[in-house]
C-alpha positions in Angstrom: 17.1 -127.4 -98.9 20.1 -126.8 -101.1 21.2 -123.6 -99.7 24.2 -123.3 -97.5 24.4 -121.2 -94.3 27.2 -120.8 -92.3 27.2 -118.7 -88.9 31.2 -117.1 -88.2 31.8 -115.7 -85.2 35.0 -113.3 -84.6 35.9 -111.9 -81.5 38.7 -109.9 -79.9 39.3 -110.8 -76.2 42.3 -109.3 -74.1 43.0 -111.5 -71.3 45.7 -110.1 -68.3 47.7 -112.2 -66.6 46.2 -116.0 -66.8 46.6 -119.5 -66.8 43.4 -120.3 -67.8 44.3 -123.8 -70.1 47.4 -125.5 -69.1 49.5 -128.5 -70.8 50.7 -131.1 -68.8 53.5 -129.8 -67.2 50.9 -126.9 -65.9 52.1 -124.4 -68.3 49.9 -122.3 -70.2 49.4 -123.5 -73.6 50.9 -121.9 -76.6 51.3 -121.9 -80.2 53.8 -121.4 -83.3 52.1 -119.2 -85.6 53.9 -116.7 -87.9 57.2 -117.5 -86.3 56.5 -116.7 -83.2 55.0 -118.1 -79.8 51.7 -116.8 -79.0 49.4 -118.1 -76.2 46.7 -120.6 -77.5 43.5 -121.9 -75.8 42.2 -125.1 -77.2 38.8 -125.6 -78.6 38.4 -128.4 -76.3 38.8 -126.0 -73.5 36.3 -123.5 -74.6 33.6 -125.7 -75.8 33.7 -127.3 -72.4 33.1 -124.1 -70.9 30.3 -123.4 -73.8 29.0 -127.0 -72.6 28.7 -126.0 -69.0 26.9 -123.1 -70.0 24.3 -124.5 -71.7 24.1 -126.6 -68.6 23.1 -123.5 -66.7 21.0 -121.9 -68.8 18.8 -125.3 -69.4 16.9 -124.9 -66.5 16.0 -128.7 -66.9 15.0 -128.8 -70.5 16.2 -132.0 -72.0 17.4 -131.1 -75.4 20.2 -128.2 -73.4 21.7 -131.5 -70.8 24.2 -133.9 -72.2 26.6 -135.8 -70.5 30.1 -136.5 -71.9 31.1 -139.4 -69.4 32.3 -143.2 -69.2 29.5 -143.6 -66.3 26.7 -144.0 -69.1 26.2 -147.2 -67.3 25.2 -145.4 -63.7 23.5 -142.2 -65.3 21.3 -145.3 -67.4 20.6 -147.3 -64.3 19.5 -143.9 -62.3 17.2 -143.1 -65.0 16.3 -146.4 -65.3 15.1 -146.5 -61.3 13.4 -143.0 -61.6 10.9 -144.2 -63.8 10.4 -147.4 -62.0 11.5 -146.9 -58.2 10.3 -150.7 -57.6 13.4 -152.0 -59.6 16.5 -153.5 -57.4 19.9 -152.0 -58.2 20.6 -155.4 -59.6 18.2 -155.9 -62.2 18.6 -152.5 -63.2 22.5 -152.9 -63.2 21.7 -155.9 -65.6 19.1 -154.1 -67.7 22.3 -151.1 -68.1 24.5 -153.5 -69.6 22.5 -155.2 -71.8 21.5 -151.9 -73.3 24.9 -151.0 -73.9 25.8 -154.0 -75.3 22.7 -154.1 -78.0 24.3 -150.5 -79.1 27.5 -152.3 -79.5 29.6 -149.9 -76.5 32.3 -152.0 -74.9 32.1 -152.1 -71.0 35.0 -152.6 -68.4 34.4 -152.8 -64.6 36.5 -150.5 -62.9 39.3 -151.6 -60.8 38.8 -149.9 -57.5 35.2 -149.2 -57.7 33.6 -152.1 -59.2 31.6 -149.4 -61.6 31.2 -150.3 -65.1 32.5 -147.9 -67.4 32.3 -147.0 -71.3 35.6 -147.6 -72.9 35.9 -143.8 -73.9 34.1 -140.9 -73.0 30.5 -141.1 -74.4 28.3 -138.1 -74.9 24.7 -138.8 -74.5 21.7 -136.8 -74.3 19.0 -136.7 -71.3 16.3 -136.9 -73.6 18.5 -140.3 -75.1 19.0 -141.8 -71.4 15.2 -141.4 -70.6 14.0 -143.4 -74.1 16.6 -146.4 -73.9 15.7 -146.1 -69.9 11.7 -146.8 -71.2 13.1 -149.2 -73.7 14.6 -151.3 -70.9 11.9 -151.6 -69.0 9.3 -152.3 -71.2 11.2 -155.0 -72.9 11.2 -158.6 -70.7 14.8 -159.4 -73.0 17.2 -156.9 -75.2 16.7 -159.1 -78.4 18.3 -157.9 -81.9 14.8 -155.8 -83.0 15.1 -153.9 -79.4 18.9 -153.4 -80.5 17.9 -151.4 -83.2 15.4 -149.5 -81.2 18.1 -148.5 -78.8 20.4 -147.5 -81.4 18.2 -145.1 -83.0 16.7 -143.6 -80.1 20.8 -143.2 -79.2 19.8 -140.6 -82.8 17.5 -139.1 -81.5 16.5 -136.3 -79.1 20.1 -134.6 -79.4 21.5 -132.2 -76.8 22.8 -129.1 -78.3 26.2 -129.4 -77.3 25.6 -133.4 -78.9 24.4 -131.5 -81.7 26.7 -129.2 -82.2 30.2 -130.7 -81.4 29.1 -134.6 -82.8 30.0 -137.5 -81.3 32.5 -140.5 -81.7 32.0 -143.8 -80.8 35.2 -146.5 -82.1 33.3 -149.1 -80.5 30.1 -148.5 -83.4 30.4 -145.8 -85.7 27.1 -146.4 -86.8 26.2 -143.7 -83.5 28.5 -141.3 -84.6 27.5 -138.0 -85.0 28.6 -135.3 -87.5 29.8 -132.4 -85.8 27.8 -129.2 -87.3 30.1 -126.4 -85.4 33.8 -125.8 -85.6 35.9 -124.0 -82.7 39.3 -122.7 -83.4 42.0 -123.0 -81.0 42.3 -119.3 -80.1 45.4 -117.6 -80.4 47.3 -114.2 -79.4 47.2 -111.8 -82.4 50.7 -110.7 -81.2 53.9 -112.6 -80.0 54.0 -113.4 -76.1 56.3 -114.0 -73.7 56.1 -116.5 -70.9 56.5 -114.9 -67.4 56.6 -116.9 -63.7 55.2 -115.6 -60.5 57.2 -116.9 -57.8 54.8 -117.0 -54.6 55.7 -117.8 -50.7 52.9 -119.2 -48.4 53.5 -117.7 -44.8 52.3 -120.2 -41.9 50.0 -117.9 -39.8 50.2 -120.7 -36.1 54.2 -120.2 -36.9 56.7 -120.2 -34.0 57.2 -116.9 -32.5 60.5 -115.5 -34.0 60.9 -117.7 -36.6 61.4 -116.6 -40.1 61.2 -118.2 -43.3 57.7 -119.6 -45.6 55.6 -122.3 -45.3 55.6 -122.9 -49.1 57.6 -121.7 -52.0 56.5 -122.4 -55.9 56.6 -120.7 -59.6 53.1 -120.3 -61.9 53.5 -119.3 -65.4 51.4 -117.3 -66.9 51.1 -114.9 -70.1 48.2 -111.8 -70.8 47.4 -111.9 -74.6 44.3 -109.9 -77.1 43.3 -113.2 -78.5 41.5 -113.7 -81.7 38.8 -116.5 -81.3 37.2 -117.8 -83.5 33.8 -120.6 -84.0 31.4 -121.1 -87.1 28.4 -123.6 -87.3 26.5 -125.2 -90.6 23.2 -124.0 -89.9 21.5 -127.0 -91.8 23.6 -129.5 -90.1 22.8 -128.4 -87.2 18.9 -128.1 -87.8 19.5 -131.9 -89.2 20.7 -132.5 -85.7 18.0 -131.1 -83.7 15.1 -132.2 -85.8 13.6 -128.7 -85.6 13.9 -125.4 -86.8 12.6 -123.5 -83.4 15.1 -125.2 -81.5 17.8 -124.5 -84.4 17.2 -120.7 -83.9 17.3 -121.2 -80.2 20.3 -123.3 -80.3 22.0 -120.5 -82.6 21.0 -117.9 -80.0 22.5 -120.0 -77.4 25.6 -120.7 -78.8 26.6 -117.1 -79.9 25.7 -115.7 -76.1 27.8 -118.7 -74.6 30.7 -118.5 -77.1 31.0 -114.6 -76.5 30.5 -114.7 -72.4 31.9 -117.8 -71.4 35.8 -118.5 -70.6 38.1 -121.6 -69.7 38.1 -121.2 -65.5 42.0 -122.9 -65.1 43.8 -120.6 -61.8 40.7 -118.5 -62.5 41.0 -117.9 -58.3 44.2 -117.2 -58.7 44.4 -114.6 -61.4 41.0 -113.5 -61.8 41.5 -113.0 -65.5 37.3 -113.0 -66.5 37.0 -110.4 -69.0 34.6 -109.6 -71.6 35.3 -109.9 -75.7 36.7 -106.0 -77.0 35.0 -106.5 -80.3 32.7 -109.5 -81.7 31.7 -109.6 -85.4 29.0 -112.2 -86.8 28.6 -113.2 -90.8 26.0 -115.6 -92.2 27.2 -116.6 -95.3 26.0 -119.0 -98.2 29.4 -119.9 -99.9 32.1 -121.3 -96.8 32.9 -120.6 -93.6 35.7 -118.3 -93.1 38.5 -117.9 -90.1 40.2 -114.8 -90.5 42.9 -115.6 -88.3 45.4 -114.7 -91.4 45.2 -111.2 -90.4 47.1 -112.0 -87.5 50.1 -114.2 -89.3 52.3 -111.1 -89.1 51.9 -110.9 -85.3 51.1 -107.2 -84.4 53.2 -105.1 -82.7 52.3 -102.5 -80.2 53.7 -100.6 -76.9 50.4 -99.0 -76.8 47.4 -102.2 -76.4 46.6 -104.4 -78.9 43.0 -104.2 -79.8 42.8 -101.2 -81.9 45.5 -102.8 -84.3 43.8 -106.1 -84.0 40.4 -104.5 -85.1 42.1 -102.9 -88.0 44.1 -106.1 -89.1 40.6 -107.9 -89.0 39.0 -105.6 -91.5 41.9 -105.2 -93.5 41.7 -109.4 -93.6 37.8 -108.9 -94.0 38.1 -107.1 -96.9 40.9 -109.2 -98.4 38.5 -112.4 -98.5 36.5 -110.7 -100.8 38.7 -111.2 -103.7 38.1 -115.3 -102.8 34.5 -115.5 -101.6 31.2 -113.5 -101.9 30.5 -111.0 -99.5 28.2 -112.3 -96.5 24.7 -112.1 -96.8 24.6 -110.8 -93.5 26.8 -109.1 -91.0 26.9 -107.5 -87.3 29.6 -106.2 -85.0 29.5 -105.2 -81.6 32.3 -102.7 -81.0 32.8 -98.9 -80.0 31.2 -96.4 -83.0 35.1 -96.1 -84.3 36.1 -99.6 -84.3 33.9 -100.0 -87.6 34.7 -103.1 -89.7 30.9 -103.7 -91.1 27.5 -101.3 -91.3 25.1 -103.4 -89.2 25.9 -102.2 -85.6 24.7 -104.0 -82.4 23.3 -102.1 -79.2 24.1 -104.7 -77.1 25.0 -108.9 -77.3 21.2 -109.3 -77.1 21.1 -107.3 -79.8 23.3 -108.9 -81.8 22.3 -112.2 -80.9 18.3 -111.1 -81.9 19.7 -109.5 -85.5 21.2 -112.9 -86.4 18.7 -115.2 -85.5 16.0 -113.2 -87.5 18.0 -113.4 -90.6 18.4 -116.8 -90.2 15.1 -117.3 -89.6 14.2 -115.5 -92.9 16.7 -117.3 -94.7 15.3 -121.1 -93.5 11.8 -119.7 -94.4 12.6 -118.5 -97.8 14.0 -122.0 -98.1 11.0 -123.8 -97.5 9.0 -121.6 -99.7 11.3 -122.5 -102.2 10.9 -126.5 -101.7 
């Protein structure tokens, strides 16, 4: 296939009072952008959350669990007794570490545990753990031709989150895996200001007539209309997987989790879950495009933010055209006058159902064309 085809998703999101992805000093993150601070989630945060959504959606198939751990070594050795319950924890322990070490992944034993761990966090699929498990067991010694069978099934079988947000290994970069979706940090389309909610804890078992808290303290917070923002390379991605069905199910996947899922930091505190104001999808054959531009002069408003938001997005929509071709497919989900594009959705189904077709269409004409 030479054809290029890149999935953008845009979506509008207000979010009320929240700390949902703090920095270290337990603030909520934030972001210079147009000369101004606005409130920022990373795209570590929210793949995370799209990670444990694929997690709950898999209901056990292989290819939706991964595992982005340094207990590789404990998750292997589990595996490693489930297929063979006759094994003692010690030869499987042994078997663990000589796997690892054939892939070339450093191990150190953990101070107050005595656990082996991977150097860095290593993302691995169930589908992986269960071949290099097999691997293991049917091999007497972990010689240099069973290295290389470990390393390439450690290529195979990928987990769509694997699949979609790669891998990095420092220890062998030969089991690196190209990432085939971007996430964007997401960031208020308007200026913010921080704000603190001082709270007091009362004891309830306190001395009759005394006065005073149990507990005093401060959380910040901000609310924000944040523009978010993810694309994937469709082809990459089917490279990944191996597999156009699971592509198109991956795709369909991704879109629901990336539009319904949120970060959950103080989520019990603020209970800030909301649902995207506007999404709009693009397919196109050219580049993948971030409109966050439209947002660079930070809107102002004493009225809500989404309206302007939506009409800063199509006004940025539109500008694009002047640099890159028109989609060759888009979709929005929005109320009737919150129009940026023609193709309406019903519903996120709906949308999710319109995309994946064309794609479909688009791989197939492909492969016609071969």
């Amino acid at each position: 296939m030479s054809k290029n085809l890149y999935l953008d998703i845009n979506i509008l999101q207000t979010v009320p009072s929240s700390n949902i992805n703090r920095d270290d000093t337990g603030s909520p993150k934030t972001a210079i952008y147009g000369g101004v601070t606005r409130s920022r989630v990373s795209s570590q945060s929210w793949k995370r959350a799209i990670r444990l959504g694929f997690q709950e959606d898999s209901r056990d198939a292989k290819w939706l669990k991964g595992f982005r751990t340094l207990k590789g070594v404990q998750l292997l050795i589990k595996k490693i007794q489930e297929l063979d319950n006759t094994i003692s924890d010690d030869d499987a322990l042994e078997k663990a570490k000589a796997v690892f070490a054939a892939a070339g992944i450093k191990l150190k034993k953990d101070k107050d545990t005595g656990k082996y761990l991977t150097g860095a966090l290593f993302l691995i699929s169930n589908g992986q753990l269960e071949k290099i498990a097999k691997i293991a067991l049917d091999s007497d010694e972990i010689d240099k031709e069973t290295g290389k069978e470990i390393k390439k099934a450690l290529m195979e079988e990928q987990s769509l989150d694997l699949a979609l947000f790669g891998r990095m290994v420092a220890d062998n970069p030969d089991l690196n895996v190209d990432a085939s979706s971007q996430v964007a940090h997401a960031i208020s389309t308007h200026e913010i200001t921080p704000e603190f909610d001082f709270y007091t804890a009362v004891d309830d078992v306190k001395k009759e007539g005394s006065s005073g808290s149990a507990m005093l303290g401060t959380i910040e917070y901000n609310s924000s209309t944040l523009y978010r923002y993810a694309n994937v390379n469709v082809l990459d991605l089917m490279h990944n997987l191996g597999n156009e069905d699971l592509t198109l199910e991956g795709i369909k996947l991704f879109i629901k989790e990336f539009i319904m899922t949120m970060p959950t930091g103080k989520e019990n505190t603020f209970a800030n879950k909301t649902l995207p104001q506007y999404v709009m999808v693009n397919v196109r054959d050219d580049t993948p495009v971030n409109l966050v531009s439209a947002f660079e002069t930070p809107v102002e408003s004493k009225g809500g933010y989404v309206q302007k938001s939506i009409n800063r997005l199509k006004d940025e929509y539109n500008r694009t055209l002047k640099y890159v071709d028109k989609p060759a497919f888009d979709i929005e989900l929005a109320d009737s006058d919150k129009k940026i594009v023609d193709k309406q959705a019903k519903s996120v189904t709906d949308l999710i159902d319109q995309t994946a077709e064309f794609i479909k269409q688009e791989l197939n004409n492909e492969d016609s064309n071969d």
